[in-house]
C-alpha positions in Angstrom: -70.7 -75.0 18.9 -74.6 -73.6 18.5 -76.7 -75.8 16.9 -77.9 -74.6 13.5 -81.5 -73.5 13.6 -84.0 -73.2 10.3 -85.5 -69.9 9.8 -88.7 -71.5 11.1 -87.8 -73.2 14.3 -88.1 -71.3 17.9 -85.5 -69.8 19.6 -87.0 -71.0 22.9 -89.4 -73.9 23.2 -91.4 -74.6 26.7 -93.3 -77.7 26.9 -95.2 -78.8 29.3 -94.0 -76.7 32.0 -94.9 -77.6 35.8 -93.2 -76.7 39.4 -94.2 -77.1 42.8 -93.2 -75.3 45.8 -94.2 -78.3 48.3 -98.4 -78.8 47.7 -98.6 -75.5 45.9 -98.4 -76.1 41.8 -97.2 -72.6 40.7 -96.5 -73.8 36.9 -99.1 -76.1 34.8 -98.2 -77.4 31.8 -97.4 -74.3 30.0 -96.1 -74.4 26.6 -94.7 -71.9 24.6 -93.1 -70.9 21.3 -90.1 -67.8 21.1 -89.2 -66.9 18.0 -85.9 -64.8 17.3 -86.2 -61.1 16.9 -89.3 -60.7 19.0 -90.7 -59.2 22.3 -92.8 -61.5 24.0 -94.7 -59.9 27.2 -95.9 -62.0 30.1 -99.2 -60.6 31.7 -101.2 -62.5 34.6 -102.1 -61.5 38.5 -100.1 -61.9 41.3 -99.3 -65.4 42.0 -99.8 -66.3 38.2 -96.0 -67.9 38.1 -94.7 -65.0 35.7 -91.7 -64.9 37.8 -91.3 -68.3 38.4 -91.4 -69.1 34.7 -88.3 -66.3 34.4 -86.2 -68.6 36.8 -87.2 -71.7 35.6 -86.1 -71.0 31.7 -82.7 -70.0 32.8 -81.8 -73.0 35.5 -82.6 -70.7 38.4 -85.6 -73.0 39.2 -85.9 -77.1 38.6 -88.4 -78.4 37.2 -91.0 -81.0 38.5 -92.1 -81.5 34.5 -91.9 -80.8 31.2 -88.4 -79.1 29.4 -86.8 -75.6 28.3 -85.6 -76.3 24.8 -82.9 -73.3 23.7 -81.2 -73.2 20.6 -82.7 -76.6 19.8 -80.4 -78.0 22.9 -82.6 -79.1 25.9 -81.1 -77.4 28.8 -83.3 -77.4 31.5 -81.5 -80.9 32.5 -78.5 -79.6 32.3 -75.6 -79.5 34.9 -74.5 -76.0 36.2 -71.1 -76.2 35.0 -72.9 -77.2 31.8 -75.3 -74.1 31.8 -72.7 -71.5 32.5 -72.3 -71.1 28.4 -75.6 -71.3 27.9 -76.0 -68.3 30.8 -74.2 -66.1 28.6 -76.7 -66.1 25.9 -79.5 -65.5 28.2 -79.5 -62.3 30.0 -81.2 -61.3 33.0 -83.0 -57.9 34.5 -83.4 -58.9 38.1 -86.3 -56.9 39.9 -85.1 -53.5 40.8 -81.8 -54.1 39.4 -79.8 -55.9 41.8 -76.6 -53.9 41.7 -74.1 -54.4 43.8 -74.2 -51.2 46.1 -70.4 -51.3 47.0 -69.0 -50.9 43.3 -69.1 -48.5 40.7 -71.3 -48.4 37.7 -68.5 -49.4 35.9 -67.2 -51.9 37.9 -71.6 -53.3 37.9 -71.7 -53.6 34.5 -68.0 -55.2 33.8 -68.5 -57.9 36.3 -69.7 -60.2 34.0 -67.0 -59.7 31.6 -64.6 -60.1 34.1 -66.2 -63.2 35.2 -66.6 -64.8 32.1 -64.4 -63.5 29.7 -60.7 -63.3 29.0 -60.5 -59.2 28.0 -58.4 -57.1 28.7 -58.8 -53.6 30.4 -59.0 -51.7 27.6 -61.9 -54.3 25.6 -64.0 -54.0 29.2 -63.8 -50.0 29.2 -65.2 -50.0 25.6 -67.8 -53.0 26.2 -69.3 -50.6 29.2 -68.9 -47.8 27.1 -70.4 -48.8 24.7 -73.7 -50.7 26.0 -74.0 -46.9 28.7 -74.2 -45.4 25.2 -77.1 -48.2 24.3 -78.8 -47.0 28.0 -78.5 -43.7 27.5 -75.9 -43.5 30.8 -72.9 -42.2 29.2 -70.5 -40.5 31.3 -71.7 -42.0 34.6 -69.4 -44.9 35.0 -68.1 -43.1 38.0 -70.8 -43.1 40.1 -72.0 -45.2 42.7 -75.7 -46.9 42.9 -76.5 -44.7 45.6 -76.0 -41.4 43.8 -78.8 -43.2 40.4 -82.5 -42.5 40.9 -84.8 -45.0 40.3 -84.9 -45.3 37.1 -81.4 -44.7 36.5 -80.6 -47.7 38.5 -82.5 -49.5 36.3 -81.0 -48.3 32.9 -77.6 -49.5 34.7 -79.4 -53.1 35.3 -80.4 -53.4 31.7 -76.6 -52.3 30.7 -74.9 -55.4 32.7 -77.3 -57.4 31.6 -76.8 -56.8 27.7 -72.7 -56.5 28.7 -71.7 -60.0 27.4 -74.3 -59.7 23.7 -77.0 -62.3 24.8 -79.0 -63.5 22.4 -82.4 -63.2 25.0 -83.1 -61.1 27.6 -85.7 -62.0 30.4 -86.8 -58.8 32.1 -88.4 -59.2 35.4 -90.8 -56.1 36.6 -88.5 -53.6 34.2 -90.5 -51.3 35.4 -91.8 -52.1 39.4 -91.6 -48.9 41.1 -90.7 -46.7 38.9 -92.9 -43.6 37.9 -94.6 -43.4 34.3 -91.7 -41.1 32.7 -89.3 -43.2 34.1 -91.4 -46.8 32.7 -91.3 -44.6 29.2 -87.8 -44.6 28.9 -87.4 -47.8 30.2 -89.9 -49.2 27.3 -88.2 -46.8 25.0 -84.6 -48.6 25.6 -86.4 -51.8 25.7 -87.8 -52.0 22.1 -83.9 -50.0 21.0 -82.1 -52.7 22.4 -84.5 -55.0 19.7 -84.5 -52.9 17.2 -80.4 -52.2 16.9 -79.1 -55.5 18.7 -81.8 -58.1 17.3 -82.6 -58.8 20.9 -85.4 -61.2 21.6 -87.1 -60.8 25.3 -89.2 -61.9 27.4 -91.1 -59.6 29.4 -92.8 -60.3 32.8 -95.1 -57.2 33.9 -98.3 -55.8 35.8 -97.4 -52.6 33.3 -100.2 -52.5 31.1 -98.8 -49.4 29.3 -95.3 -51.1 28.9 -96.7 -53.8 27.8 -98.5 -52.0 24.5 -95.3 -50.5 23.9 -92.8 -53.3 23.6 -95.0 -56.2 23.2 -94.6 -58.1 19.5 -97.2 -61.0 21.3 -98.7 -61.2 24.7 -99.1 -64.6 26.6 -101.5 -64.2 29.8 -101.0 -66.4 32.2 -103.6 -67.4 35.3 -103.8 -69.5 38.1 -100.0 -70.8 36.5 -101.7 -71.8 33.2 -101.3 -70.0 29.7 -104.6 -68.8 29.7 -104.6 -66.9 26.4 -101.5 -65.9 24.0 -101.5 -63.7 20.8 -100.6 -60.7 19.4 -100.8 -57.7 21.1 -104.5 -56.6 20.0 -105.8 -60.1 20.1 -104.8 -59.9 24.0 -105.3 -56.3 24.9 -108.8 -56.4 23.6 -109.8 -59.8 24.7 -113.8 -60.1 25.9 -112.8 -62.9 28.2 -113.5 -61.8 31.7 -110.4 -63.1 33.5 -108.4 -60.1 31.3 -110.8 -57.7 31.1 -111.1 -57.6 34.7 -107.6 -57.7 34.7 -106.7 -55.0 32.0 -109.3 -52.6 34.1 -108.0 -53.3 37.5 -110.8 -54.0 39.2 -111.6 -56.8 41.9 -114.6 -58.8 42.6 -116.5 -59.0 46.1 -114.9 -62.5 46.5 -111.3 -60.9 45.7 -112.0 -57.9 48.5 -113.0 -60.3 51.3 -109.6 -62.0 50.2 -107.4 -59.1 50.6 
């Protein structure tokens, strides 16, 4: 059974958020409110931990400190039998999709139903049916990854992700290598998927235009910390050097003798 939540209380609390990879701290102390219903978009460098934070709210990645409150359940110490339910409410865009080259598009966005579910032919056909519709994919449930572009690949990506309803959606990179026509539609089907299934996300991206398209509040994060976090003007028009410099893309002397 889901715990009851008030109208008030966040989907997904972070608290205190660290992880090490050995002596390198990628995570520190990061806390962070989700409420239901909204797009939350993760800006920051390379290296910032914006990925890292993906994995680590959905068991991926354990933690060295702090907890991943969901639902108002604490899951982060969960078991992984115990987070397989829990899995199906929190959907996940891999970078540049992660389909599995040797099936269908069909047979990519059923496998979690058939995974997870007890359906029957006929309730998978319409699930994929209808969340193609939702990607704007319709009639290509025939066709194999290698025969999508780009950005098709992608919409089929978003379309197994949202196959078994999640209530949130992490999307890593929606848009990493992708053209900006192709990132349009992609930020397009992004804020539809909020708009008709009451989808909340979580965004990681380097896109600054997808980011003021599907952004309800921005969090930035730097050197693993949240540096700043706010709605989408507060962020996007921040004085504060570390995103200016950022939002700009330029480097510094010290950053070009780095590279």
């Amino acid at each position: 059974m889901r715990p009851v939540m008030n109208d008030t209380e966040p989907l997904l609390q972070l608290r205190g958020l660290c992880k090490l990879f050995g002596d390198l701290q990628v995570l520190r102390d990061v806390d962070l409110d989700l409420h239901a219903g909204e797009t939350l978009v993760v800006l920051g460098p390379s290296g910032a931990g914006k990925s890292v934070l993906l994995k680590c709210i959905v068991g991926l990645l354990d933690l060295n400190r702090g907890s991943v409150v969901f639902r108002g359940r604490r899951i982060d110490t969960l078991s992984e039998r115990a987070l397989v339910p829990i899995r199906r409410e929190i959907g996940f865009l891999f970078q540049l999709g992660g389909l599995f080259d040797s099936m269908s598009v069909f047979d990519n966005v059923a496998f979690p139903i058939r995974e997870h579910l007890r359906a029957d032919e006929a309730t998978c056909r319409d699930r994929v049916a209808q969340v193609l519709s939702l990607v704007g994919m319709e009639g290509g449930a025939d066709l194999m990854p290698a025969d999508l572009s780009g950005g098709q690949r992608r919409r089929i990506a978003l379309a197994r992700s949202i196959v078994l309803e999640p209530t949130l959606l992490l999307y890593d990179e929606p848009t990493a290598g992708l053209d900006p026509v192709r990132s349009d539609v992609v930020a397009r089907i992004i804020r539809r998927l909020q708009e008709t299934l009451g989808l909340t996300g979580v965004v990681v991206t380097h896109d600054i235009a997808l980011a003021k398209k599907v952004a309800d509040r921005l969090v930035f994060l730097h050197e693993g910390r949240v540096h700043l976090v706010g709605d989408r003007d507060t962020v996007l028009n921040s004085s504060d050097p570390t995103i200016s410099q950022f939002l700009a893309g330029t480097s510094d002397p010290h950053e070009l003798e780095q590279a």
